[in-house]
N, C-alpha and C positions, 0 to 999 in steps of 0.2 A: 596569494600570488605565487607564492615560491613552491608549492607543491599541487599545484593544477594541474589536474590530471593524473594523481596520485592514484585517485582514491579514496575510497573509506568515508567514514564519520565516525563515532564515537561507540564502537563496537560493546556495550554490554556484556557481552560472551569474555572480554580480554580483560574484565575488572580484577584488578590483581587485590590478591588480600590485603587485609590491616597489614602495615608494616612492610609491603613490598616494594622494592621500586628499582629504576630501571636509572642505573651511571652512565652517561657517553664521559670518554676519556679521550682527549685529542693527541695529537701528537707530535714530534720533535718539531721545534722551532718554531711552535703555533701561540699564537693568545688566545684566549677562549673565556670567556664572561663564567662567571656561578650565576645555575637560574635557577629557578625551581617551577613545578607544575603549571604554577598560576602567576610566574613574575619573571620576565623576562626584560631587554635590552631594548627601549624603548626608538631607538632612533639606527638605521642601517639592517643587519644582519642579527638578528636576535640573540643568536648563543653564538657567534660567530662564525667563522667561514668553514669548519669541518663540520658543527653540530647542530646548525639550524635546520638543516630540510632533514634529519633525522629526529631529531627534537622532535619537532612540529610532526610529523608523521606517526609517531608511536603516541604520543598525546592525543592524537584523534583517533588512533585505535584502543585508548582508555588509560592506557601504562601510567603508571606516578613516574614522571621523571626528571631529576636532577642534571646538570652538566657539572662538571668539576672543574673547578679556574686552572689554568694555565697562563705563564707571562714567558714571551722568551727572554729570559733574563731574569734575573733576581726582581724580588717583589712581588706587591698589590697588581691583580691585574688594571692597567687604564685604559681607559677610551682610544680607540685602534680609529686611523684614518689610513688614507693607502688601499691596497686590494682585500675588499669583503670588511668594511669601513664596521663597527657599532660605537655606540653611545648612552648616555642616559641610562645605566643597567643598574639590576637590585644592589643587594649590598655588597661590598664587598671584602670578604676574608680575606684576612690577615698574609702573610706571606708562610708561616709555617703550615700552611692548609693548602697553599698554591704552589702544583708543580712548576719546576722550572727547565719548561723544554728545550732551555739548550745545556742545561747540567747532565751529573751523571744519573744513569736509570735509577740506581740503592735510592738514591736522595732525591726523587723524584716518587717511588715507591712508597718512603715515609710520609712525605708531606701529602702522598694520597691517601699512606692509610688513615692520617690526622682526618682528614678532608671523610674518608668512610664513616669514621667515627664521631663525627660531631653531626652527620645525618641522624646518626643510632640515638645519639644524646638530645640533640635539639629538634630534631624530627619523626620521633620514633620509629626512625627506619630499622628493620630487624632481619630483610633480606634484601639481597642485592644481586640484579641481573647487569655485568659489566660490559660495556663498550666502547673497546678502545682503537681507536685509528688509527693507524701507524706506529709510532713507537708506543703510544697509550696502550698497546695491549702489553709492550714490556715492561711500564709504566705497572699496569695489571697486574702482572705477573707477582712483581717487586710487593706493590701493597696487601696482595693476597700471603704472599710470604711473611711478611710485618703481621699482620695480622694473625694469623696463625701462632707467630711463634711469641706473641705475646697473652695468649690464649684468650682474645676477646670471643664474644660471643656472638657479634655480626655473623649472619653465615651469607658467605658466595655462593648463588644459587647456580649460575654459568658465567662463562665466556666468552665473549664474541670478538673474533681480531678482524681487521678490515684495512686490509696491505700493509700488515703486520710484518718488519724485517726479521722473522724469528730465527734467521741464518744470516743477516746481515743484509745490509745494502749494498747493489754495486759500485752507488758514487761514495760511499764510505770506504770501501776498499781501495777502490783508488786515489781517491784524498790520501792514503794512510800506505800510499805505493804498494796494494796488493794484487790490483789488477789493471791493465795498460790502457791505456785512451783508445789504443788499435782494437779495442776488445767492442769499441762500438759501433766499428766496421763502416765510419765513415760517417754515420750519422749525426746529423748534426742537433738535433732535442737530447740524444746522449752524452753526446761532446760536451753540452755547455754543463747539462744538470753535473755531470762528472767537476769540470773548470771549478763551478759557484760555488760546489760542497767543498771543495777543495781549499779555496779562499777562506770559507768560512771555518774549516779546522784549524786552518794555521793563525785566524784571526784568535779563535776563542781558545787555542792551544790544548785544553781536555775539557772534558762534559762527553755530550751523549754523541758527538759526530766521532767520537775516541773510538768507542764503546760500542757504534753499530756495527760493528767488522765480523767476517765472519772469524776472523781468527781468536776474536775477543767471547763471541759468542759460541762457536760450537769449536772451537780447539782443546787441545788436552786440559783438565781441568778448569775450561771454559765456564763463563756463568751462566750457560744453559745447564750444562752436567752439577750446578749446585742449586737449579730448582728441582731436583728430583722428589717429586711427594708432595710439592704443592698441592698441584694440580689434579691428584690420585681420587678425589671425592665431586671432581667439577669439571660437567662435559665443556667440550670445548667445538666452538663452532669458527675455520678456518674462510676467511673470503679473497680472495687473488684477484686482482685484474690481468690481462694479459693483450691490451690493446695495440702495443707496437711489438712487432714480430721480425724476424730478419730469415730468410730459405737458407737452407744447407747446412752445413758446418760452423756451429756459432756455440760460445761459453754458454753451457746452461746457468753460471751465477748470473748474466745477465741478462742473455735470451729465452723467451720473451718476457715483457715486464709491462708495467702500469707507467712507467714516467722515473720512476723512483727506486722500486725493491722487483727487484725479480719475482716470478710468478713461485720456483722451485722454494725461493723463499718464505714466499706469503702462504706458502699452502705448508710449511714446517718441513718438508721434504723430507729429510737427513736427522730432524731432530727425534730421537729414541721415545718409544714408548714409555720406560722409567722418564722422564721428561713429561712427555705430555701422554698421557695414558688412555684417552680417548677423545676421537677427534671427527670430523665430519668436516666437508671439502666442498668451496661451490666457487666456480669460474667464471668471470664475466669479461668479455671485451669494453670492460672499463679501464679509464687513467687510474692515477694513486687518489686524484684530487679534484676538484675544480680549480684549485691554483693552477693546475699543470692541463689541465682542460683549456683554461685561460691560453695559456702558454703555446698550446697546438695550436689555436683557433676551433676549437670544439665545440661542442653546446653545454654544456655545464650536468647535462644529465649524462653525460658518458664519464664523466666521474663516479669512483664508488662510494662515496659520503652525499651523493643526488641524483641517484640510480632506481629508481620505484621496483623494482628488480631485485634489487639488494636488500631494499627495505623490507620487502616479503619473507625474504630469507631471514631478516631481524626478527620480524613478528615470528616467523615458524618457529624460531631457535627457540623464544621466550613462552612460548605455546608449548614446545616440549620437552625443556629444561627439566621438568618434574621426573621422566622416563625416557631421557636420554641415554642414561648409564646401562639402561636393561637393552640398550640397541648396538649391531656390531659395532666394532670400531672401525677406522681409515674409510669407511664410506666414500664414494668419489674419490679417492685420496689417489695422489700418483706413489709409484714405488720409490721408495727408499734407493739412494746408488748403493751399487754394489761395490765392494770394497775387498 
């Protein structure tokens, strides 16, 4: 039911090697089940509300694919009731395996590379195609980094971020007084998501709403400028929404955007080549979410995590992952500001 009219079946052609398989990584303040190929959340929403109709869509196109737990908050992930409800799910890991998307990204990074690594271990996973939602792709980032610099052998095959804040969020900026409520020129879906994230920083005082800013992320010695080299071996596939739009003279950190991260941000804009070294760009008049889909009154397919649009652009990425490096870079990409 949840991908009617998708598409596809069990495409032969996409059977990924021994040892391949395909992470969804969700992101800030999400809960999210551990599945695997063939075991999933028996009651509600199967991987939960960012990773089921992605789930389920690359699984009929052949992928081996895992989701990776997330709780907000410390711990085991549990049984979620409320919006995009599951239940009855496989097993579940430990809490040094499960990120915690309302912590800070490093420590969210670790417990993903843990979580990478006992794939490798317990599942003879030996490559890995990442996809991460939202802050999951800085989530990504982090555990690509861990992994690396402890020189395991998993290798990261690509990337895929999907309204990734890779310059920060506008409701994080303003939670954190960097950008004014007036910057949402009246709008009231901007207004509140601005208010909510706001309450929510000064409730949980640091973690990841600290941390999304741009000032935290692409400022002088920022912790974009200390990923430099990760990412130097591992194409990188960028996806933006740009659903709500404002005419005329408007902040490009906020105008236009998905609900959540600006478009200039989701697509890395500003962030340097030493940074992300090769990258490729695709645009949708989608939300951040189907939370925030919810939230318009929309249909749940104008989110980018249930967009069959989007999904295309997943299977493409993981179809050319192999010779992606031998292809220009910034592709679709908008320019850089100038400075």
């Amino acid at each position: 039911m949840v991908l009617a009219g998708c598409g596809g079946g069990n495409h032969a052609a996409n059977k990924p090697a021994a040892g391949q398989a395909v992470v969804i990584v969700s992101g800030g303040d999400a809960t999210s089940p551990f599945t695997t190929p063939d075991q999933a959340c028996a009651t509600g929403l199967a991987a939960g509300n960012t990773d089921t109709a992605i789930r389920e869509y690359l699984l009929k196109q052949g992928y081996t694919v895992y989701t990776s737990p997330a709780m907000a908050g410390r711990g085991q992930v549990t049984d979620q009731t409320g919006f995009g409800p599951f239940a009855m799910c496989p097993v579940t890991l430990p809490e040094t395996m499960t990120v915690n998307s309302q912590g800070s990204i490093d420590t969210a990074g670790e417990h993903l590379a843990r979580f990478l690594t006992w794939l490798q271990t317990e599942k003879g996973v030996t490559e890995v195609d990442l996809i991460g939602h939202s802050m999951g792709g800085l989530y990504s980032r982090a555990a690509i980094r861990v992994l690396t610099g402890t020189n395991s052998t998993l290798k990261v095959r690509s990337l895929t971020t999907i309204g990734t804040p890779w310059q920060g969020a506008y409701v994080a900026d303003y939670a954190n007084d960097a950008v004014p409520l007036s910057d949402c020129l009246g709008d009231r879906l901007c207004e509140d998501a601005m208010k909510g994230f706001k309450t929510e920083v000064q409730r949980l005082v640091s973690g990841s709403g600290r941390e999304v800013t741009n000032a935290y992320l692409q400022g002088d010695n920022g912790w974009n400028q200390f990923q430099a080299g990760v990412l130097d071996k591992i194409p990188v596939v960028l996806i933006g929404g740009n659903k709500f739009t404002k005419p005329g003279q408007v902040n490009p950190a906020v105008w236009p955007n998905d609900g959540i991260v600006a478009l200039r941000s989701a697509l890395a804009t500003d962030v340097p080549d030493s940074v992300l070294p090769h990258r490729r760009c695709y645009t949708f008049d989608d939300t951040h979410s189907i939370y925030v889909s919810n939230l318009a009154g929309l249909d749940w397919k104008t989110g980018l995590t249930w967009d069959p649009r989007v999904f295309d652009v997943l299977n493409n990425a993981l179809k050319d992952a192999p010779t992606a490096l031998d292809t220009p870079n910034r592709r679709d990409c908008p320019e850089p500001s100038r400075r």
